[in-house]
C-alpha positions in Angstrom: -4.7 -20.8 7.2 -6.5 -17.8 7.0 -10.3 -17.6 6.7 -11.2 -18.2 3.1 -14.1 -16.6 3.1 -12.1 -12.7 3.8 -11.6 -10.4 1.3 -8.5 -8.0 0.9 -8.7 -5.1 -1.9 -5.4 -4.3 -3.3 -4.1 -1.0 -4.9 -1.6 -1.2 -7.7 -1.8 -4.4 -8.1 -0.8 -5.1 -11.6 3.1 -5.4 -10.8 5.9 -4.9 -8.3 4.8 -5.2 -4.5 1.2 -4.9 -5.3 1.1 -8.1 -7.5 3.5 -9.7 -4.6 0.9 -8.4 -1.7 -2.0 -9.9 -4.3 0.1 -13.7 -4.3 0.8 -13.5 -0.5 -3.3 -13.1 0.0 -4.2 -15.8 -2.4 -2.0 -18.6 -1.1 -2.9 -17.8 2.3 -6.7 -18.5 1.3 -8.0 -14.8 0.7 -10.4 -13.9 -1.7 -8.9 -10.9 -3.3 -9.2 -8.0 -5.6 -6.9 -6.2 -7.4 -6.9 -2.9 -9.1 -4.5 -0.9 -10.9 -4.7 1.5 -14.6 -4.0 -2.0 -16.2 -4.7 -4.8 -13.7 -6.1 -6.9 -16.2 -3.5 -6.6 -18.6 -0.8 -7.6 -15.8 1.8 -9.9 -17.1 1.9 -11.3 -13.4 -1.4 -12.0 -12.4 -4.3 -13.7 -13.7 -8.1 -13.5 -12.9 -9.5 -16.8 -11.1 -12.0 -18.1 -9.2 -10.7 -16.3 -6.1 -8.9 -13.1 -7.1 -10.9 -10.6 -9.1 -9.5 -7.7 -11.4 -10.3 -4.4 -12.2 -8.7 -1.5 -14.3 -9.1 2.4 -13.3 -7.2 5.3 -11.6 -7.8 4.7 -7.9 -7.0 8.2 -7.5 -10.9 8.9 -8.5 -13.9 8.2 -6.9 -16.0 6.5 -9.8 -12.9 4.1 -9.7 -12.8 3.6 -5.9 -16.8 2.8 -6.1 -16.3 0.2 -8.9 -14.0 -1.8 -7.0 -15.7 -1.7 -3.4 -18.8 -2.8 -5.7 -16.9 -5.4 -7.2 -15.8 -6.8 -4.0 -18.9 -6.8 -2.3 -20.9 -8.8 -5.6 -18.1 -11.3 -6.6 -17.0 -12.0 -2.7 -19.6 -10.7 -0.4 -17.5 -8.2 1.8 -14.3 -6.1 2.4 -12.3 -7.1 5.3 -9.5 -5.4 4.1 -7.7 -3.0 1.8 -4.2 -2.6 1.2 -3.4 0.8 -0.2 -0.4 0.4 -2.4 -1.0 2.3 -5.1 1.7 5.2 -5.5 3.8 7.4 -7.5 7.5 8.4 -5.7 9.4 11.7 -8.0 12.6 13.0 -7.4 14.0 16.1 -7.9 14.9 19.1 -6.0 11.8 20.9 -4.1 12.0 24.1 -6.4 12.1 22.2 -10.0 8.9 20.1 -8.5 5.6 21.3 -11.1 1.6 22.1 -10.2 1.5 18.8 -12.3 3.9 16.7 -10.2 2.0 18.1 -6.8 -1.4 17.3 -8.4 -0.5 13.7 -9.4 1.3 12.9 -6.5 -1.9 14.2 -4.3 -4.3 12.2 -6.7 -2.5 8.7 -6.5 -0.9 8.9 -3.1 -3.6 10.8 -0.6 -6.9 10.6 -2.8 -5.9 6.5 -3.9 -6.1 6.1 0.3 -8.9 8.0 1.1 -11.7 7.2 -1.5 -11.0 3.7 -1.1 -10.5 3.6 2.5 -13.9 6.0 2.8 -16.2 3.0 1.2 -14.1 0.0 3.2 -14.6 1.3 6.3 -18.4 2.4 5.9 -18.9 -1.9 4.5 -16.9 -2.6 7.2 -18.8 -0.8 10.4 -22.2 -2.5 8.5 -20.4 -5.8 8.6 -19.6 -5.4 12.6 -16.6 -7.6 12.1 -14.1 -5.4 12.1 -11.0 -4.6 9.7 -7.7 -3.8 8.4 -6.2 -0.8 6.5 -2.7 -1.2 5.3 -0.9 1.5 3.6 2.3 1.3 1.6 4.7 4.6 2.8 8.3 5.0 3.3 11.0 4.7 5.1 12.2 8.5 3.4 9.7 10.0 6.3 11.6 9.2 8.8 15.0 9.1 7.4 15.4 11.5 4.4 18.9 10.9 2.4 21.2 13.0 0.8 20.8 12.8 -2.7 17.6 11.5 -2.9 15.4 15.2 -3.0 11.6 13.9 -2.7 10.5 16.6 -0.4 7.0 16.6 -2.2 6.5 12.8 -2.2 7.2 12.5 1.4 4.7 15.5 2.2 2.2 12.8 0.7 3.4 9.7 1.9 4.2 11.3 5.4 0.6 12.9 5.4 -0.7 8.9 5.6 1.6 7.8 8.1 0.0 11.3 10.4 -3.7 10.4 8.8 -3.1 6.6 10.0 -2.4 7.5 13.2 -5.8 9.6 13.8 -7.7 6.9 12.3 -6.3 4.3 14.1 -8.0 5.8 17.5 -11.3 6.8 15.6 -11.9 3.6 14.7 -10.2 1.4 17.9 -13.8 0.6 19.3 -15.2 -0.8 15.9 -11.5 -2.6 15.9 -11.2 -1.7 12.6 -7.4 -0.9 12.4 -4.9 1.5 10.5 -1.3 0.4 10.0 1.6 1.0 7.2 4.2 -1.0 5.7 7.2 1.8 5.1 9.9 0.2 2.6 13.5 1.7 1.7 15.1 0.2 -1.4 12.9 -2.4 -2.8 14.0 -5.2 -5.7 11.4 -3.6 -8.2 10.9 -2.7 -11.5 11.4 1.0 -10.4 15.2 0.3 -9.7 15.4 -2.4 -12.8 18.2 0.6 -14.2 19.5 0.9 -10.9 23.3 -0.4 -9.7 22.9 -3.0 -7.0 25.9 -2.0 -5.0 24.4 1.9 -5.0 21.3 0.5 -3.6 23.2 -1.7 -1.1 24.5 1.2 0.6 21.0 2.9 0.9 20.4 1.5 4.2 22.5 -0.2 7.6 22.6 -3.9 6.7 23.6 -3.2 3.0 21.0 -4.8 1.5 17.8 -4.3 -0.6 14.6 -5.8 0.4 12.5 -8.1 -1.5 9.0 -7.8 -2.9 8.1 -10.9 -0.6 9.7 -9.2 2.4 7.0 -6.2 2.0 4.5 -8.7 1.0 5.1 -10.6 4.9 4.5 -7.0 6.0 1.8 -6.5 4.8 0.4 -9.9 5.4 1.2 -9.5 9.1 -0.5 -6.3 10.1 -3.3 -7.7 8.2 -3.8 -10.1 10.4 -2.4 -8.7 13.7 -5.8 -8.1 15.6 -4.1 -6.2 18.8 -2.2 -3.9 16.1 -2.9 -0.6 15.5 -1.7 3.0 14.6 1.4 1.3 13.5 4.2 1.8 10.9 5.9 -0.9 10.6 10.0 0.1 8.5 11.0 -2.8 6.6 14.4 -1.0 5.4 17.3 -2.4 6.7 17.5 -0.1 9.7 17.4 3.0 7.9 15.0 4.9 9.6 17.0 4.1 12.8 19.1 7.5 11.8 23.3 7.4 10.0 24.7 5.4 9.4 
């Protein structure tokens, strides 16, 4: 079992992965808190004595410094953040809009950083270290045809890049930067979606789970000798054709 006196802060945690990554923490003996637009209106989570809730756009910083805040008065420190919060849009580059590029910025790069800026500074004044998770994807690596998210990878590739750097400046304080990068997930974002179209989305013909990003994420958590890593959980796709 995991120390029960850390503390994980979870992005987009009212459904989907986020709410699985927030389960996966809480039966391993984490204190956690989650954070979404309508965390605590989430149909699958509930506060309690050990997971704490709090609504906002993580995308700003008044929102970011609410729930670091909250963490640190409810639980007494941050030993880790998992940054799952993020949009994904489709469509081909030239029909993408100033407002898609502003909200995709906003959720995906400014959700990390604020967030990730106030972890790490409790963090270095706790001298115990730390873990930054980020949820990516496996469309970095491994673009497909007929899937046009040029702009959403630009943000979700700019992590993987901004991981990396971070990862070294912060090796020597062993506070450590890693992503979970999915390809088809069993989420609410594919609920319209036909199974067997998603099948063939990757090598193995299969989708992943919620749980099987959640084990992930739980993993490189608590991998101390991890670091600068981004770990595909997608079937092989990012291996290249298939």
């Amino acid at each position: 079992m995991a120390n029960t006196q850390k503390t994980v802060i979870v992005t987009g945690a009212s459904q989907g992965i986020g709410a699985g990554v927030v389960r996966a923490f809480l039966a391993r003996g984490y204190d956690v808190v989650g954070t979404a637009r309508s965390a605590t209106k989430s149909k699958e989570l509930r506060a309690s004595d050990h997971l704490a809730l709090i609504d906002g756009d993580i995308g700003q910083f008044e929102t970011a410094q609410k729930v670091a805040e909250l963490a640190i008065k409810k639980f007494g420190s941050i030993d880790a953040v998992v940054t799952n919060a993020g949009i994904f849009l489709v469509k081909p580059f030239t029909e993408y809009t100033a407002d898609d590029f502003r909200a995709l910025v906003s959720t995906n790069l400014a959700g990390f950083i604020y967030i990730t800026q106030l972890a790490v500074k409790q963090m270095q004044a706790q001298k115990t270290g730390g873990s930054i998770v980020s949820i990516t994807a496996s469309l970095v690596d491994n673009p497909i045809a007929g899937i046009p998210a040029s702009f959403s990878m630009i943000t979700k590739g700019g992590l993987n890049a901004g991981l990396r750097s971070l990862a070294f400046e912060y090796a020597k304080e062993h506070i450590r930067f890693n992503a979970v990068a999915p390809g088809v997930v069993d989420t609410p974002l594919h609920a319209q979606d036909p199974k067997d179209f998603l099948k063939t989305l990757s090598p193995m013909g299969t989708i992943s789970t919620i749980e099987d990003i959640a084990s992930a994420v739980v993993y490189l958590t608590e991998a101390r000798q991890i670091t600068g890593e981004v770990l595909h959980v997608d079937g092989g796709a990012h291996v290249g054709k298939w």
